[in-house]
N, C-alpha and C positions, 0 to 999 in steps of 0.2 A: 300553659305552665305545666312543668313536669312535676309527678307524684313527691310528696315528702319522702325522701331516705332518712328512717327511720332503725338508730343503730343498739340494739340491745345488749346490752352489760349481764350475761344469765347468772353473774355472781353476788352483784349490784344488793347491797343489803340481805333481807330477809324477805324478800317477796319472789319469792321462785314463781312466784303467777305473772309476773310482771307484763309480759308477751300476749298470755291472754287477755290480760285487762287491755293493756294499748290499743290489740286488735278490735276488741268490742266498742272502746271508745271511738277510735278512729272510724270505726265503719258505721257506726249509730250517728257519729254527725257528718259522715256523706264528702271524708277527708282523705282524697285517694294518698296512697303511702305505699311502697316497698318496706316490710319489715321484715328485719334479719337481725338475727344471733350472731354476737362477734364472740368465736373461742379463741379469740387473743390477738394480741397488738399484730403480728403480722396479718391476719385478716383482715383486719378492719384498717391498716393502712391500704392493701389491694383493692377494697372493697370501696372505701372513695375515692382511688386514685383512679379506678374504671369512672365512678360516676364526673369526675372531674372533669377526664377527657370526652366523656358522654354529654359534656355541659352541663351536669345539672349542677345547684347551688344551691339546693335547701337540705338542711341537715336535721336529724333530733337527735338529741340523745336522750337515750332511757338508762335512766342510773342515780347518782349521786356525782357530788364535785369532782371528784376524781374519775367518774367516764366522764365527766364534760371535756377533765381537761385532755382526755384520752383522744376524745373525739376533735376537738379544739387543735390539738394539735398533726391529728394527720390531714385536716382541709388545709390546715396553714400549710402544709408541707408543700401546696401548690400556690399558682400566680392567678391571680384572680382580676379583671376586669374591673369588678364590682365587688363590694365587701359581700361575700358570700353568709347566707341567713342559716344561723342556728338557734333551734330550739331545744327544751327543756322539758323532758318528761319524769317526773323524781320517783326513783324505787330506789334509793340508796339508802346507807346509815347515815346520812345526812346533805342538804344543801342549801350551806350557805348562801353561795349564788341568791338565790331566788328570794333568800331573806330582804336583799336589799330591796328588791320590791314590792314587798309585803305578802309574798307571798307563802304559805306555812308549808313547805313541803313533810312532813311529816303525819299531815293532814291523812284521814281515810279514803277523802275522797282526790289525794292532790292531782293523780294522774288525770282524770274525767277531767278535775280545772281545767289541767296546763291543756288538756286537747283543745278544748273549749279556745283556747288565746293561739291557735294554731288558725283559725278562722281569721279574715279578711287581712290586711295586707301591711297594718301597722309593723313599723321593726323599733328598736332601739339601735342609733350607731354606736356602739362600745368601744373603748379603748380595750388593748390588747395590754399587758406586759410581756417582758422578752427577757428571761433571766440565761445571764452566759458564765459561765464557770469550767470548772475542768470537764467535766461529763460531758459539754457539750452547749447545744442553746435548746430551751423548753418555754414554750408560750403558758401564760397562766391569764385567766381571766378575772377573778375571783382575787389573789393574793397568795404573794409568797415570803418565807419566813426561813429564818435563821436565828440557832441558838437553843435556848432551852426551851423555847412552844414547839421547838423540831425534835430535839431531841427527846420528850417528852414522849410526846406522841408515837415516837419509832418504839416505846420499848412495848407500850399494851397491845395483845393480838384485834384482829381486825373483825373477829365475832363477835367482841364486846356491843359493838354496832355503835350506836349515837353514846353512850355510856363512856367508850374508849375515850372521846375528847372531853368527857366529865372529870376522869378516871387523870388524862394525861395532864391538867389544868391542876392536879396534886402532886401527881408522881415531879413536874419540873421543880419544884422544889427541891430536890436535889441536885439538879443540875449547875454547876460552879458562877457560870459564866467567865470571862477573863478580859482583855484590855482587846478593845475596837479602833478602829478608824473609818469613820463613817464620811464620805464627799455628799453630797445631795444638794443638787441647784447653788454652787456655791459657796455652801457653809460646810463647814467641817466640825466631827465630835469625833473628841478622842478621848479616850477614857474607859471604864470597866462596865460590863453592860451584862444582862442575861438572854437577851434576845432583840432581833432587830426586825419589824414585820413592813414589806410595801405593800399596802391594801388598794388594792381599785373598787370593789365592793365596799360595803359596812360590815358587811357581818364574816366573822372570822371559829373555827372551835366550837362547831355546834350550837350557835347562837350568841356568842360574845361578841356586842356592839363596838367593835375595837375602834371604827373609825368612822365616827358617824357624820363628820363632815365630808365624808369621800364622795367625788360623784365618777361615776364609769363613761363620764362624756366632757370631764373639763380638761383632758389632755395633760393629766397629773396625777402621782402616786402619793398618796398619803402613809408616810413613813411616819414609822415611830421607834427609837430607842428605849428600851425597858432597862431601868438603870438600878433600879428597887433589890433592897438585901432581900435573903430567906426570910427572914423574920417578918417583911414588911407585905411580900406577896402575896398573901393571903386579901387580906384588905384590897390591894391594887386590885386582883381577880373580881372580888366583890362590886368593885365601881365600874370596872371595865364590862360584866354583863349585860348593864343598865347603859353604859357607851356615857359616865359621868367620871370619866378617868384621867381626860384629856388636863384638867388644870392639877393632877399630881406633881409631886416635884419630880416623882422618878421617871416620867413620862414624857421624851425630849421629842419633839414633834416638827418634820420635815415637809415640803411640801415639792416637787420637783419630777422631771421628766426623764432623768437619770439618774442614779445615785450610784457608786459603789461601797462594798467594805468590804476591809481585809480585817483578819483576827490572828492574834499572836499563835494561837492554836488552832485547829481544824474545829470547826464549828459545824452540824450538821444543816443540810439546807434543803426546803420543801418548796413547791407551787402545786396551789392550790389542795393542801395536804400530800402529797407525792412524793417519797424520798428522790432526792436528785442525785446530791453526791456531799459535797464539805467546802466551805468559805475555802478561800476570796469571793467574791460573787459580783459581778454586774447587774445593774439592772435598767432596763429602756423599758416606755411605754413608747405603743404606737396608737397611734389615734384612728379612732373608727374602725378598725379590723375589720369588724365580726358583726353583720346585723342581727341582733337579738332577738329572739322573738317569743317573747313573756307576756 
């Protein structure tokens, strides 16, 4: 079996050690690894497009959700035999991701865990999402979002760290929202909304249990419409931390393998916190993508 490709985020939060930790962890439990610094998306697509056609299939990422989904999406960028295995090493300002498994990435010790779960041969098979809009198409693993939890989020800087998605969970309160049209498995909602989320994980915004009946292996995104005035969102926010949101009235809840929505306006649109570009938006899940490895 060829070594872990082990792919470094050197921006990745506030742990600029991040490289030396992984190295000591990885080589104190006897975990051969290639580790490398990506100084930017064209690198690190060259970098596992060699390893792709080198056959290798095991990937890390060192980061937060957003190198996952960095990393997530230049293995998908190739054809694969077999779902190719990726792993999770967290030095980011946050990752949800790993919340769904109970796992605390914000932890002192998270990185030493996650090496630890790199050991014998267990994966998780994962669903993929596939969001297609004007920009293009971008895989998300984790969940992607439109509306005022996107817009929210794009206006506080990205220093802020874990704070920013505290920070943006206020600032959307400003955000209007305006008149949707939501398809998913079927059903159709039409009407005024502030944001539209498809969650494949649970955890969404630095720890908000948005969707806690999701699972990342039932071949289904767990949508929800957020339908709640200003006045009312404060409260909603509060239930939805605790993932005790789901029986609000403002919270119209979807279950399906593709959805789309169009909005009267340009709405802006993230996976897995990542600016993409502005509604309309598709969305597919594919099943089993990516073997996990948590």
């Amino acid at each position: 079996m060829k070594p872990w490709l082990v792919l470094v985020n050197p921006c990745a939060g506030r742990r600029s050690n991040a490289k030396t930790r992984v190295e000591a962890a990885l080589r104190s439990r006897n975990i051969p690894a290639d580790i490398l610094v990506m100084d930017g998306s064209d690198t690190l697509r060259k970098t596992v497009g060699q390893a792709a056609a080198d056959g290798r299939d095991r990937f890390a990422a060192v980061g937060g959700d957003g190198t996952v989904n960095a990393v997530l999406n230049a293995v998908l960028a190739h054809p694969w035999d077999t779902a190719p295995v990726l792993a999770v090493l967290p030095a980011g300002a946050g990752c949800d991701l790993l919340r769904t498994f109970g796992i605390g990435a914000e932890a002192e010790d998270a990185i030493e865990y996650a090496a630890d779960r790199l050991l014998g041969d267990d994966v998780y098979p994962v669903d993929v999402g596939l969001a297609v809009g004007e920009w293009g198409r971008r895989y998300f693993i984790n969940a992607a979002d439109a509306g005022s939890t996107a817009a929210a989020a794009l206006r506080l800087p990205v220093w802020w760290g874990p704070f920013r998605y505290t920070g943006a969970a206020a600032a959307l309160i400003g955000f209007g929202g305006g008149e949707i049209r939501l398809e998913a498995g079927g059903r159709i909602f039409e009407g005024k909304a502030l944001a539209v989320i498809f969650a494949n994980g649970q955890f969404f915004g630095a720890g908000f249990n948005i969707a806690p009946r999701a699972s990342m292996m039932d071949r289904l995104l767990d949508i929800q419409v957020i339908t709640a005035s200003r006045r009312q969102l404060g409260q909603l926010l509060a239930k939805a931390r605790g993932g005790h949101h789901l029986s609000d009235p403002n919270v119209h809840r979807y279950t399906a393998a593709e959805a789309r929505v169009e909005t009267r306006e340009p709405w802006p649109v993230r996976a897995d916190g990542e600016p993409l570009g502005a509604a309309p938006l598709l969305v597919r899940l594919q099943a089993g993508r990516i073997a996990l490895k948590v």
